[in-house]
Every structure is written in C-alpha cells, then in structure tokens.
C-alpha positions as CSV (number, residue, x, y, z in Angstrom):
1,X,111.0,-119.4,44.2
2,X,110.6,-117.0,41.2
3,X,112.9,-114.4,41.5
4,X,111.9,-111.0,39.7
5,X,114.8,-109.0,38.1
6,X,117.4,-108.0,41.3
7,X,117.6,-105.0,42.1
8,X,120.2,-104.3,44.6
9,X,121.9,-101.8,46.3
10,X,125.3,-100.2,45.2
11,X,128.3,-100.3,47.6
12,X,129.2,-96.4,48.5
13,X,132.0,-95.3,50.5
14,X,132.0,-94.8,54.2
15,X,129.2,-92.6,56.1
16,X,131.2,-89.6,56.8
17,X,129.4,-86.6,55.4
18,X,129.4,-82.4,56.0
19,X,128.8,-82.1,60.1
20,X,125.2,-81.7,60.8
21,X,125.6,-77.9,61.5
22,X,127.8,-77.5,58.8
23,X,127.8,-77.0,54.5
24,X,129.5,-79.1,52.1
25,X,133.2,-78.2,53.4
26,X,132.7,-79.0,56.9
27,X,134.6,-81.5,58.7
28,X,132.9,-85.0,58.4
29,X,131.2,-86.8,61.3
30,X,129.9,-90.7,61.1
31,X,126.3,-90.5,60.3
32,X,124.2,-93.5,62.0
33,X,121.2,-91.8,60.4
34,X,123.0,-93.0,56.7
35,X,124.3,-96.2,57.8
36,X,120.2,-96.7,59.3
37,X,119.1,-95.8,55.7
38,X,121.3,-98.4,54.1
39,X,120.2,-101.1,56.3
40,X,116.8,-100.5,55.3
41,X,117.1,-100.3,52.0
42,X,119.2,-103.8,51.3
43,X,116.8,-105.3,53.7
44,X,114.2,-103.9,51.3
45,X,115.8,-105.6,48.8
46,X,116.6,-108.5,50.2
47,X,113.2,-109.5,51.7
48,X,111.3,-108.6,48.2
49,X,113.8,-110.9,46.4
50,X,113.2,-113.7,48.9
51,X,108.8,-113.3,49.1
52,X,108.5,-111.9,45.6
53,X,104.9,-110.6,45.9
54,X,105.0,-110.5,49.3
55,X,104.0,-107.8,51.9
56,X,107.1,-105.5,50.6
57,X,106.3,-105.8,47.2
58,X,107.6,-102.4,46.6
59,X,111.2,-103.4,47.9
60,X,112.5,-102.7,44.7
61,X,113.0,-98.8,45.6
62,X,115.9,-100.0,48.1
63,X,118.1,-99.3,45.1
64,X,116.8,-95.8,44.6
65,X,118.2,-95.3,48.2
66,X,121.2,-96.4,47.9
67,X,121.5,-94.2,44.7
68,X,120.3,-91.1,46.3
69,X,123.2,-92.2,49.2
70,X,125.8,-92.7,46.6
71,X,125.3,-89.2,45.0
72,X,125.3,-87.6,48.5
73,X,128.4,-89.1,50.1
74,X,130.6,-89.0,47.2
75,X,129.6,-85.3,46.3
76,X,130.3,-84.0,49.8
77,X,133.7,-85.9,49.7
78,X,134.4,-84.3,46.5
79,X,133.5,-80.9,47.8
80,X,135.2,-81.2,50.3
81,X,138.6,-82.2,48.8
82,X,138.1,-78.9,46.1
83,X,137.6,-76.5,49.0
84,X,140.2,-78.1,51.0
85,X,142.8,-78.5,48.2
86,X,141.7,-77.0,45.1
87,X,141.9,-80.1,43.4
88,X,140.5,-83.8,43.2
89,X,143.2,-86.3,43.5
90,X,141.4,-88.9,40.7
91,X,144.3,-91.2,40.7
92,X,144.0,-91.8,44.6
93,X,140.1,-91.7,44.3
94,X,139.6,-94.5,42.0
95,X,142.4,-96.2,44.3
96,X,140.1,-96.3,46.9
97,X,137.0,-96.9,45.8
98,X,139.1,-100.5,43.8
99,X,140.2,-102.0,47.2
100,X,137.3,-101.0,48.2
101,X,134.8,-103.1,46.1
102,X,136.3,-105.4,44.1
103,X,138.1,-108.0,47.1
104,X,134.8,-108.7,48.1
105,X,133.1,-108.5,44.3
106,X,135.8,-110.9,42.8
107,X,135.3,-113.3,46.0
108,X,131.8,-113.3,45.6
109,X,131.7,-113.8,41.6
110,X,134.1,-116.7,42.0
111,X,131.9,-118.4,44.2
112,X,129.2,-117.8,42.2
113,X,130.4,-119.3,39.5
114,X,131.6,-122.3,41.1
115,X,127.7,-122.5,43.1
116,X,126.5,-122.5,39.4
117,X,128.8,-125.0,37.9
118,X,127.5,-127.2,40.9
119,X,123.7,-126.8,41.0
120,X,122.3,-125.0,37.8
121,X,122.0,-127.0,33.9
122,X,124.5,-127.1,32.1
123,X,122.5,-125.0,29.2
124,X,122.5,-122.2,31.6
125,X,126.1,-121.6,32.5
126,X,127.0,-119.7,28.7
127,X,124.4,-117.0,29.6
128,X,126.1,-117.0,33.6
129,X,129.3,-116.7,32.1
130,X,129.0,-113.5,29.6
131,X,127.1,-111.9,32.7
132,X,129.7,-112.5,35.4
133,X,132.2,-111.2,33.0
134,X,130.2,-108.4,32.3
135,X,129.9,-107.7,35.9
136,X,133.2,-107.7,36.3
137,X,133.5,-104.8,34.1
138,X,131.3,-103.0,35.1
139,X,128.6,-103.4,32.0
140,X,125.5,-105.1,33.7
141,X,123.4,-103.2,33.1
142,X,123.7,-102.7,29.5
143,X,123.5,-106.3,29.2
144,X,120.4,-106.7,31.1
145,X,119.2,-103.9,28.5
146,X,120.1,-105.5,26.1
147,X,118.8,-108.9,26.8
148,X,115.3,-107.2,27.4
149,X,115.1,-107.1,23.8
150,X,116.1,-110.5,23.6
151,X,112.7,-113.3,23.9
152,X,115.4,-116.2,24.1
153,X,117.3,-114.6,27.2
154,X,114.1,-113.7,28.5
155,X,112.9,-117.1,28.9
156,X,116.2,-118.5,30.2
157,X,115.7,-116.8,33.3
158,X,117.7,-114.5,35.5
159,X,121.7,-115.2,36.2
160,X,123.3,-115.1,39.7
161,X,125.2,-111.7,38.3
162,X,121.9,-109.4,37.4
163,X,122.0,-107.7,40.7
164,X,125.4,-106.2,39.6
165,X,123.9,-104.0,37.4
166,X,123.6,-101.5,39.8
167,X,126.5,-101.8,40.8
168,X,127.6,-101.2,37.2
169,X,125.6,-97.9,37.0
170,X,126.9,-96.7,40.1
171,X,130.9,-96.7,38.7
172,X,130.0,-95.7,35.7
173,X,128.2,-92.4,37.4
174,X,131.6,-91.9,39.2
175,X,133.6,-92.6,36.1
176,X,132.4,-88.9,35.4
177,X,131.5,-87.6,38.7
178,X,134.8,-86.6,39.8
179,X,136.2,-85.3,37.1
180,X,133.0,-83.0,36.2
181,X,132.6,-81.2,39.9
182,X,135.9,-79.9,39.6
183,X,135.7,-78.9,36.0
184,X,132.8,-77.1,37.0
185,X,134.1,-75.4,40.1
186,X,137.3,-74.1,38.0
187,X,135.2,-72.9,35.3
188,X,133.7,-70.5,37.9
189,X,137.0,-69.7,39.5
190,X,138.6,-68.7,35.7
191,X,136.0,-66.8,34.3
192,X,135.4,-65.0,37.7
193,X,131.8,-65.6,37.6
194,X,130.1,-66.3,40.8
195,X,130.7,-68.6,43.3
196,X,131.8,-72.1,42.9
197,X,129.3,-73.6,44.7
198,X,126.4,-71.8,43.0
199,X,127.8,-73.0,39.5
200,X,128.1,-76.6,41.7
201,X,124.8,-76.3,42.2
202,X,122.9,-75.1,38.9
203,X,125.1,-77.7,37.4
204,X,123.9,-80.6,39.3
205,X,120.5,-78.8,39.4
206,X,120.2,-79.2,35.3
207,X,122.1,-82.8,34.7
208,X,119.1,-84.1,37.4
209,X,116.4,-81.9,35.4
210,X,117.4,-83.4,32.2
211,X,118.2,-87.2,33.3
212,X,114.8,-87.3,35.2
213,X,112.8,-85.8,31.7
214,X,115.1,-88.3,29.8
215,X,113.7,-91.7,32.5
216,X,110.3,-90.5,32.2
217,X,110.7,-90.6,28.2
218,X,112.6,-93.6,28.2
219,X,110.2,-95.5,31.0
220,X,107.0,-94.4,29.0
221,X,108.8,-96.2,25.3
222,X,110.4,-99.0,27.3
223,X,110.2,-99.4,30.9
224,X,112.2,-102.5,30.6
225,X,115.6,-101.1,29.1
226,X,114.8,-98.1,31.1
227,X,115.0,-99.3,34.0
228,X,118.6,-100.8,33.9
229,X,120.1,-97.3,31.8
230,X,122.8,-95.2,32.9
231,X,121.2,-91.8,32.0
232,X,117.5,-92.7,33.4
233,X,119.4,-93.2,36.6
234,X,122.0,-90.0,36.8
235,X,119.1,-87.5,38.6
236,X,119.2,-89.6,41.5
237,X,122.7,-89.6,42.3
238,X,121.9,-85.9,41.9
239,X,119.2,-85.1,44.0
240,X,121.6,-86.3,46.8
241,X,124.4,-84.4,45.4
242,X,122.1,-81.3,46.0
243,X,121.1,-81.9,49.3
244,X,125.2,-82.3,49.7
245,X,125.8,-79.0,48.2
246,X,122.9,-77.4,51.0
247,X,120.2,-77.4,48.8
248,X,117.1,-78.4,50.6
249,X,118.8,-78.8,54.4
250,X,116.6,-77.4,56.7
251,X,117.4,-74.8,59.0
252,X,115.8,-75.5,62.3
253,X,115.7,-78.5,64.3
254,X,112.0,-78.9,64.4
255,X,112.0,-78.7,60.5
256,X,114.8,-80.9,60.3
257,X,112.8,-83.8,62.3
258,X,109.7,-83.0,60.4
259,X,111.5,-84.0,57.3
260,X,113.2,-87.1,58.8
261,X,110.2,-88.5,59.8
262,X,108.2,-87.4,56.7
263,X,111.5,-89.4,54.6
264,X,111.0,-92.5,56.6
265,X,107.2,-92.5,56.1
266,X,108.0,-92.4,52.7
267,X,110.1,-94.9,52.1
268,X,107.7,-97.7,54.5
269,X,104.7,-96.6,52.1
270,X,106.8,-97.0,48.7
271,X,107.7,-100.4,50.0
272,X,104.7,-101.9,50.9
273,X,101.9,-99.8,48.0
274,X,104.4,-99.7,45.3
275,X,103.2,-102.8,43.3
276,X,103.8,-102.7,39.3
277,X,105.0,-98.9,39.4
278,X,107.0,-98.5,36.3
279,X,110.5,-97.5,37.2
280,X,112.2,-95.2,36.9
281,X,109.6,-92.5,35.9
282,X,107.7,-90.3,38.1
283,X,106.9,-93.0,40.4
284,X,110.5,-92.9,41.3
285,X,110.2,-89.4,42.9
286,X,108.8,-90.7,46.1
287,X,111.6,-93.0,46.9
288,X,114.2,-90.4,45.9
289,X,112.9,-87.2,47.3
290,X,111.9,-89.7,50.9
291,X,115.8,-90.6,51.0
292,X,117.0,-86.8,50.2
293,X,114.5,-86.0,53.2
294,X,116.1,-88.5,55.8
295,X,119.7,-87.3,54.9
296,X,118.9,-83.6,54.7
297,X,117.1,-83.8,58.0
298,X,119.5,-85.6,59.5
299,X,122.6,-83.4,58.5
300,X,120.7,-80.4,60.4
301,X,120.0,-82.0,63.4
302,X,121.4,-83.1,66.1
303,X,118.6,-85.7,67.1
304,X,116.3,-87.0,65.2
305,X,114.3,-88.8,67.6
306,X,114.6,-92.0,65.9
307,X,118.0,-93.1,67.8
308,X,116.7,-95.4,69.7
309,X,115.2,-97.6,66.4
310,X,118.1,-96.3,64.0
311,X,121.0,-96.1,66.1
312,X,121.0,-100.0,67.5
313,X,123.8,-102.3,67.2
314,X,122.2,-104.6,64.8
315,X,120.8,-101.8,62.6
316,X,124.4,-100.6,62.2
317,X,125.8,-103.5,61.6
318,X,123.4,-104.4,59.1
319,X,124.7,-100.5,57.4
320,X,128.3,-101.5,57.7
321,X,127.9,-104.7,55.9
322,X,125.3,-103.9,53.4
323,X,127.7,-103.8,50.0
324,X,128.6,-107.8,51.5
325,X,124.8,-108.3,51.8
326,X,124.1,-107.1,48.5
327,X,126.7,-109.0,46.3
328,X,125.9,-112.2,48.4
329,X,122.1,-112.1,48.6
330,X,121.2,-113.0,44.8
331,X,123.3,-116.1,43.8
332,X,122.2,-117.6,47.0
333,X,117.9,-117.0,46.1
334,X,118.8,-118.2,42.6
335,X,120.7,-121.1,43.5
336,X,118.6,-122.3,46.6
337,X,115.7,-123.9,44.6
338,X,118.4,-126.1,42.4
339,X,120.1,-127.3,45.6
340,X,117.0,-128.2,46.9
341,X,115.1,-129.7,43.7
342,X,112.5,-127.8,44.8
343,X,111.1,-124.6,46.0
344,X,112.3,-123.3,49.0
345,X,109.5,-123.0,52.4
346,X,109.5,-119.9,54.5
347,X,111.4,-121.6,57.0
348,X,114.4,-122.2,55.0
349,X,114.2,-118.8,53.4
350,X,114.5,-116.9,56.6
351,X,117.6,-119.0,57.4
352,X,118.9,-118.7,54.1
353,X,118.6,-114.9,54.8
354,X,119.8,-115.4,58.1
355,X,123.2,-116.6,56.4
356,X,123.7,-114.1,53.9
357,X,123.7,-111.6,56.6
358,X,126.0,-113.9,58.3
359,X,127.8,-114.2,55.4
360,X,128.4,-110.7,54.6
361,X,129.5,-109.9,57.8
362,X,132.3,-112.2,57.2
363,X,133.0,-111.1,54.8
364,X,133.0,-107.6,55.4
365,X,135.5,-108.5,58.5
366,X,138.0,-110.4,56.2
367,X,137.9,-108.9,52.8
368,X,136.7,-105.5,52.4
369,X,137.9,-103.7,55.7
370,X,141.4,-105.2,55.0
371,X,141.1,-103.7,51.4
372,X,140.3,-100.4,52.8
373,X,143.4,-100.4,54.8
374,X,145.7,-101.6,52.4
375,X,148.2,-98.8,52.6
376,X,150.6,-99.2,49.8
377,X,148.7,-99.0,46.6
378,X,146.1,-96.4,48.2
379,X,149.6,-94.3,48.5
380,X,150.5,-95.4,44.6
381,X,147.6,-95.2,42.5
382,X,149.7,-97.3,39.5
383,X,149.7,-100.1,41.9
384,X,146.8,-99.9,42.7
385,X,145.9,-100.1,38.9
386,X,147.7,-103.7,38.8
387,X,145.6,-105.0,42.2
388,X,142.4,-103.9,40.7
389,X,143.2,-105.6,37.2
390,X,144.5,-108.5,39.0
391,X,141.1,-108.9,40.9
392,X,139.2,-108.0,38.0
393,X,141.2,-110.7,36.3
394,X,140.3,-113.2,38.8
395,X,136.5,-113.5,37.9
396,X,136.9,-112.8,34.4
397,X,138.6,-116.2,34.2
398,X,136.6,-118.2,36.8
399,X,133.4,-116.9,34.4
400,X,135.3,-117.8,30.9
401,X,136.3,-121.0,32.4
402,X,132.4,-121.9,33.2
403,X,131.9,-120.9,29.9
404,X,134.7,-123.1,28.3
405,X,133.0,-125.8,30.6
406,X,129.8,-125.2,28.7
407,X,131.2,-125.5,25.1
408,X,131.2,-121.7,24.7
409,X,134.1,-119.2,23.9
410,X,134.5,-115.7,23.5
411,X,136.3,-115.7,20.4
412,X,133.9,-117.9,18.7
413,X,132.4,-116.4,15.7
C-alpha cells in the first residue's frame, strides 16, 4: 500500500445549527443533513487512503467538506452567543472545544506511537516523533510544509501523524475565529454604523475573497506547501461562515432541494473525476461551493428528499463518530503493510476499514462523549487549561520517548 499525503477531516463541534426556517440567531435544531455530509466526506477520505488510485481518486476533497462544516457550525454558534449575550465567552469556548478533542487525540497519538515502536524501522521513529509532537501542538501542517521542501523527508515517507495537519489548521482558524466575529460586530455597534450582521458579513465576505486569491497564488508557485497552509485554507471555513450568516440560503423549498441535490452531485463528481487537480486553487471551488449548497439547502428546508439515504442509522453513526474515524484511520493504512511484511489484499483492507469504524465508535462512546460532559472544568475554564495541558502532555512525552528510543533528542544541537 502506498499511501498519498492524508488528508483528513477536522473534528467540529456538534450538528446544531440556525433552525431551518430561521437566520443565524435562531434556536438550533440537530441537522441529519450535516452529520450525512460528514459521513461522506471521512468515508471519502478513508476509502481514497485505503485504494489510492482507485475509483474515488478524488477523495481527497472530504477535507474541504469538513472545512466548509467547521466554518459553518462554529460561526452560527458564535452568532448566536453575540445576539443572545452580547459577548463570546472565549474562556468557556476553548474549554469545550479541549475536552472535546484532545481525550480522543492524546489516546490515539499514544497508540500510535507505541504501533510504530512495534512495526516500523527503527530509522523512521525520529521523523514519527517530531511529527506526533507537532501534532500535539497543533503545528502539522507547517511541518508538512516544511518538509515539502525537504528531498530527505520526502523520501522517508509519510508518518502515522500527517493526517493531523488538518486538524492543526482547523484550531489554528479558531484561534482567531472567535475573537474576530465579535470584534467585528462591536465595531459596528460603537461607531453606530450599520447593522452588525451586515459588517459580519462584508467581513467574512473579504477575508474569503483575499485567502482564496492568496491559495490560487500560492497553489500556482507551490502547490505542495500550499496545500497544507493556514491562509490558503481560511476562505473555506468562510464560505460556510456566510451561508451561516444567510448569505446564499434559499428561500423556497423547491429552491432549497434544488440546491441540495445540485451539492450532492457535486461532491460524487469531485470524488470520482478529480484526479491530479492541484489543491487548493480554483479546483477547490467545486468541493466548497457543493458543501455550502447541501448546508444552505438543507437549513431552508424542511425535507430534502434525501432522508431516506441520509437519514439512516448507519449513516448517522458514521457522522457522530467521524473525528474517531479520522484520527484512527491513518496510523492503521501506514502501519498495516509492516505488520504484514507485505502489501495488504482487498480483503484485508476492507476489514481493516471495517475496524477503524469499529474502532472509532468505541472510542467515540468511551472517550470523547465523556469529555463533552465533563462538567467541572467546562464550568472553570483555568481547569480546564490544566486537563488540556495535561493531555497534551501525555503524547508529547509518549512521542519524545520514541524519539529518545531512536537516539534522538530535542535539545540536541
């Protein structure tokens, strides 16, 4: 199995989003339609990392969805918290979003470095160490930039922590996110100059314009560092923040379906034509503006029509537990072909998939939900500053001690 550089989706919070009817303060409602979306787009991911090459060679846009999700969800919780409150509360919003991810993330690096102590060549664990730190903070993706210019790390071949680079660009996005909306909406508010949500809106409207011109720039000089940038990526976490803010929605049922159906039909062509497309430039539109589609559609009507294909148990579930799926999904391609001592047969991919999503829902049962509910540092946000350094901690070590296994140390000169 050749594995091509991972690129898989970013955990986002739960699927409750403005009511269908509704605009960005509305009450939220669970949105099948979103958790549908998410499914598809880690099994996009999932399945082209498993049959590089194969018949969804374009799998690769599942991150774009997830992207365009992120930017949606969390700027229609924002929105709602300013109109409701008048503030963001930051301190309990990074709370959240820690005991949230990182249980599951610090679980799943841990394991991955112990599946690589066990299976992969000792030359390769000082490159799988620096990158499972790095994922731990949150840098991925500048160290897969980075190592794009690098011929050496090239030709050592991909880590079991690459697929946290989007991951990485996603909380860097909402390092800013929260604290820019509401800067925004009081600027409005204090100079007396229109209404918040129309300075919401031009705002989000020209940080897209300028981060799509910048990818397009950036993809046409060097696809390959492009691709894993912050500010290449930023316009489509926006695009989904418009369609959050109403821009876009339809306003008629029939419309709304029309766009649903024209989102999906974008997505199934990206994933099976898109072969070689150099991300993100212009080819990235499609994926993006298909996804802003499905969840504008779907936030103006009722019924789509697709319930019966997007609202089944298994679809759902797959939604629910895609974060799990994602963080488990890569180690296990990359270490599959060691533990064998050879390459891998359809057969035992499919049940090797067939495990992650096993896997994941596990874990999803007995790590992230009970994050989610833990009450007492939500309610503190200091506390939960020492959990999430604590289980930050956690891989950080389990990745230096792989390297100290491997001869390597950070403070090495």
């Amino acid at each position: 199995m050749e594995p091509t550089a991972p690129t898989t989706p970013p955990a986002t919070a739960p699927a409750a989003l403005p009511d269908r009817a509704g605009g960005p303060g509305s009450s939220p409602v669970l949105r099948r339609d979103i958790q549908a979306l998410r499914a598809v787009a880690v099994l996009l991911v999932v399945v082209d990392h498993f049959w590089p090459s194969g018949l969804l060679a374009g799998g690769y846009v599942g991150v774009d969805l997830f992207f365009v999700v992120s930017g949606y969800l969390i700027t229609g919780h924002l929105v709602r918290e300013l109109t409701g409150t008048g503030r963001v509360a930051l301190g309990r919003f990074y709370a959240r979003r820690a005991l949230r991810l990182l249980p599951a993330a610090a679980l799943v690096t841990a394991v991955s470095a112990v599946l690589v102590a066990l299976w992969l060549p000792q030359e390769a664990w000082t490159r799988t160490a620096v990158e499972g730190a790095g994922s731990a903070l949150y840098v991925q993706n500048w160290l897969m930039a980075l190592s794009t210019l690098s011929e050496a790390a090239a030709a050592a071949g991909p880590t079991p922590f690459q697929h946290y680079w989007s991951l990485s660009v996603e909380e860097q996005f909402y390092l800013l996110w929260p604290a820019l909306l509401p800067a925004v909406a009081a600027g409005a508010v204090r100079t007396g100059r229109g209404d918040p949500r129309r300075r919401l809106l031009v705002a989000v409207a020209a940080a897209s314009a300028v981060s799509f011109a910048v990818g397009v720039v950036h993809t046409e000089l060097s696809s390959q560092t492009a691709y894993f940038a912050t500010w290449t990526r930023v316009w489509e976490f926006g695009v989904g923040a418009l369609v959050a803010l109403g821009a876009g929605v339809p306003r008629g049922p029939r419309t709304a379906r029309a766009a649903v159906a024209a989102g999906w039909a974008g997505v199934a062509a990206c994933a099976v034509l898109y072969r070689g497309v150099e991300f993100p430039g212009v080819g990235a539109l499609v994926p993006v503006l298909a996804a802003a589609a499905i969840l504008a559609g779907g936030q103006a009507a009722d019924r789509t029509g697709l319930e019966p294909l997007t609202d089944r148990r298994v679809v759902q579930g797959i939604g629910n537990a895609s974060y799990s799926v994602y963080l488990w999904h890569w180690p296990l391609v990359l270490v599959l072909p060691h533990a064998l001592g050879r390459e891998p047969g359809h057969a035992e991919r499919a049940l090797l998939v067939l495990g992650v999503l096993l896997l994941a829902a596990a874990t999803r049962r007995w790590v992230e939900l009970p994050g989610t509910r833990w009450r007492a540092p939500r309610a503190r946000p200091a506390r939960a500053a020492g959990v999430a350094a604590a289980l930050t901690a956690v891989p950080v070590a389990a990745c230096l001690a792989l390297g100290a296994a491997a001869g390597w140390s950070p403070l090495a000169p």
